[in-house]
N, C-alpha and C positions, 0 to 999 in steps of 0.2 A: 471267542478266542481271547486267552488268557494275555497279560501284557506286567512285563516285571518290573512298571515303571510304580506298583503300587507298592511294591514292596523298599522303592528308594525311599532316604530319609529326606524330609524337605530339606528346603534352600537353607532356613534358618535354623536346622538343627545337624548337629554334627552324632556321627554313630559314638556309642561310651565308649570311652577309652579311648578318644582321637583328640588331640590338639587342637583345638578352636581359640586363637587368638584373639584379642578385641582389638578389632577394626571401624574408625567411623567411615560410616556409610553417608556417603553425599551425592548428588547429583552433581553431571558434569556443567563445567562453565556455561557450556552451549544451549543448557532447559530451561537456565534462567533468562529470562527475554528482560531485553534492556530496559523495559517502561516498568517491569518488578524490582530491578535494581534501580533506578529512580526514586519509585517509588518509597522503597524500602526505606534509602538515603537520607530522601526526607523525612521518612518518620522516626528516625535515630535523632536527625539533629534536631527534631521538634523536642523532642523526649529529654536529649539530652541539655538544651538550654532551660524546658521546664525546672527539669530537676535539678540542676545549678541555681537558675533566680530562683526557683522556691522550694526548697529542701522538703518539703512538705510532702512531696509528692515523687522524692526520689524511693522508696519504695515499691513505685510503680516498675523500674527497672531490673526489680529481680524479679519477677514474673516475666519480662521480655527477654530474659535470660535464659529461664529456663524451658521458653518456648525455641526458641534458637537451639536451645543444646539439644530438646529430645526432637527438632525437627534434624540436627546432623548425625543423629543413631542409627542403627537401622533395625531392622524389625524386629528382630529378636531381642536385641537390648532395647528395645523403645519398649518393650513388655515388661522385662525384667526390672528399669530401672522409673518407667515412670513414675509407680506409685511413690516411693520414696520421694524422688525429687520432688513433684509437685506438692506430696504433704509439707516436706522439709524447704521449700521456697513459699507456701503459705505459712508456715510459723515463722519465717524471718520474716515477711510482710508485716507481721501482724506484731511481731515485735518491734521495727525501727516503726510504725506507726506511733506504739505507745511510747517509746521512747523521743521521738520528735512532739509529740504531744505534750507529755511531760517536760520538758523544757520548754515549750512554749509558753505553756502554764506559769513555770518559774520564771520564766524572764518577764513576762506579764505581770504577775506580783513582785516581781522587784523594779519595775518603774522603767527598763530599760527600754531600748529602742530593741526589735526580733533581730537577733543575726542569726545565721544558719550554721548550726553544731557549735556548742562549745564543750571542751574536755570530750570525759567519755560519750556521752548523748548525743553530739552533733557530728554531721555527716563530713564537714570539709576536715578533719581531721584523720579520717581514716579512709577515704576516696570512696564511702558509700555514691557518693552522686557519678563518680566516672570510673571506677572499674567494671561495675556490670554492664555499662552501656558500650565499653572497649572492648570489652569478652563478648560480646552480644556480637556487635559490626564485626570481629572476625572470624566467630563462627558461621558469622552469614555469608560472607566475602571468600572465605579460605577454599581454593578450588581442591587443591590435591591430595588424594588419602594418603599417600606415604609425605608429608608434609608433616617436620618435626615439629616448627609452628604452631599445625591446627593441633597435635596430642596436646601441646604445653597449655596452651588456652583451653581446651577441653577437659584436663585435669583442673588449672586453677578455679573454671566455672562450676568442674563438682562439689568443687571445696567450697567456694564461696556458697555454696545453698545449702551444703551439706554443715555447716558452719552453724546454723541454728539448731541445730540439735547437741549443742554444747550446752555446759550447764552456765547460768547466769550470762553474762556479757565475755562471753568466749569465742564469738561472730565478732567482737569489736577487733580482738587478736588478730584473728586470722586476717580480716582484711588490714589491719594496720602491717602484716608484714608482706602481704600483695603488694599493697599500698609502698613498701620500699623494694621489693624483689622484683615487682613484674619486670621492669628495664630491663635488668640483668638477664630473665629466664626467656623472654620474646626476642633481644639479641642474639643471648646464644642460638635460638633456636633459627632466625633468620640465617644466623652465620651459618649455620649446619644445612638449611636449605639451599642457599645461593654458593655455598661450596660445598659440590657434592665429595670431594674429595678428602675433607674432613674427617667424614664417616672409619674408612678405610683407618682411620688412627686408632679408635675405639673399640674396632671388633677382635676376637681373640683371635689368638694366630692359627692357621692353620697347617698343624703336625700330619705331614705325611709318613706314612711308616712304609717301610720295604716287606715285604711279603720273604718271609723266613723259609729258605727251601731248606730243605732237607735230605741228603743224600744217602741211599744206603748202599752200603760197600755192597760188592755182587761177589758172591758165595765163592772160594774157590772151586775146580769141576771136580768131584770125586777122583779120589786114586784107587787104581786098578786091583782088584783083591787075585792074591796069588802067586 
């Protein structure tokens, strides 16, 4: 006996010609068991106070990033997008490496004492050491998919990895204006979450229209021949 459930398209593919939105896919609050979120916790703030005292190894945080981002996808975009993103967060690894490197080097031959980033090269400049770890904690935290929030953090995280594939020091850019906009664009988005009422400002209006009748005059009866 035949069954027409093979002829459905799967979960993660939509028929051509239909609307498929991008949606992140996350698990609910409730799958996360409290000793995973614990655990998690501490390993942010381990991460995150590494990579402040020692800039050396804030690098390490875009690769926790962009495990965070493609574990909040879901399976169809975790196909589509992984490859990119992991190519494109191992070339920025491997660039703020050589470049914390090289200034190492230079501050070494110039007799100085090591600080961490100066100008373009160093990280406390442009919030290499704490935007990935802040984009990280709340894609891992952020429960709700219609949550303007998680899109907003979710977009700036593809940018920041997708940021190495600029040409020269054009990953510097991008995080230096994270580095001044996130406030503004995590507020908004808070605001828009804790007031759902908000929303209702921003959508277009909805035109109803009257269904146009039409009336046709009714023939007079014929006149009598004769």
């Amino acid at each position: 006996m035949t069954s027409n459930s093979s002829n459905r398209p799967p979960n993660d593919a939509a028929p051509r010609g239909v609307y498929n939105p991008i949606t992140l896919g996350e698990p609910d609050d409730e799958e996360l068991l409290p000793l995973t979120k614990l655990l998690a916790a501490l390993l942010f703030t381990i991460i995150f106070m590494v990579s402040w005292k020692r800039p050396e190894f804030a690098p390490l945080t875009i690769v926790v990033l962009a495990g965070c981002l493609l574990y909040r996808l879901d399976a169809g975009q975790r196909k589509l997008a992984s490859a990119p993103l992991i190519l494109a967060a191992i070339r920025l690894f491997l660039v703020l490496s050589a470049k914390i490197v090289a200034a190492g080097a230079l501050d070494h031959a110039m007799l100085k004492r090591p600080a961490p980033m100066v100008g373009t090269v160093m990280t406390g400049d442009w919030g290499i050491t704490w935007i990935p770890v802040f984009l990280s904690v709340c894609l891992f935290y952020l429960p709700r998919k219609d949550s303007i929030t998680l899109k907003v953090v979710a977009l700036e995280a593809i940018a920041v990895i997708l940021s190495s594939l600029l040409p020269g020091d054009g990953f510097a850019s991008v995080l230096a204006v994270f580095d001044a906009t996130l406030f503004f664009a995590v507020t908004i988005g808070l605001l828009f979450d804790l007031k759902p009422g908000l929303r209702e400002w921003f959508r277009p209006p909805q035109y109803r229209t009257a269904p146009i009748r039409v009336q046709i005059p009714t023939p007079p009866p014929p006149r009598p021949v004769g």
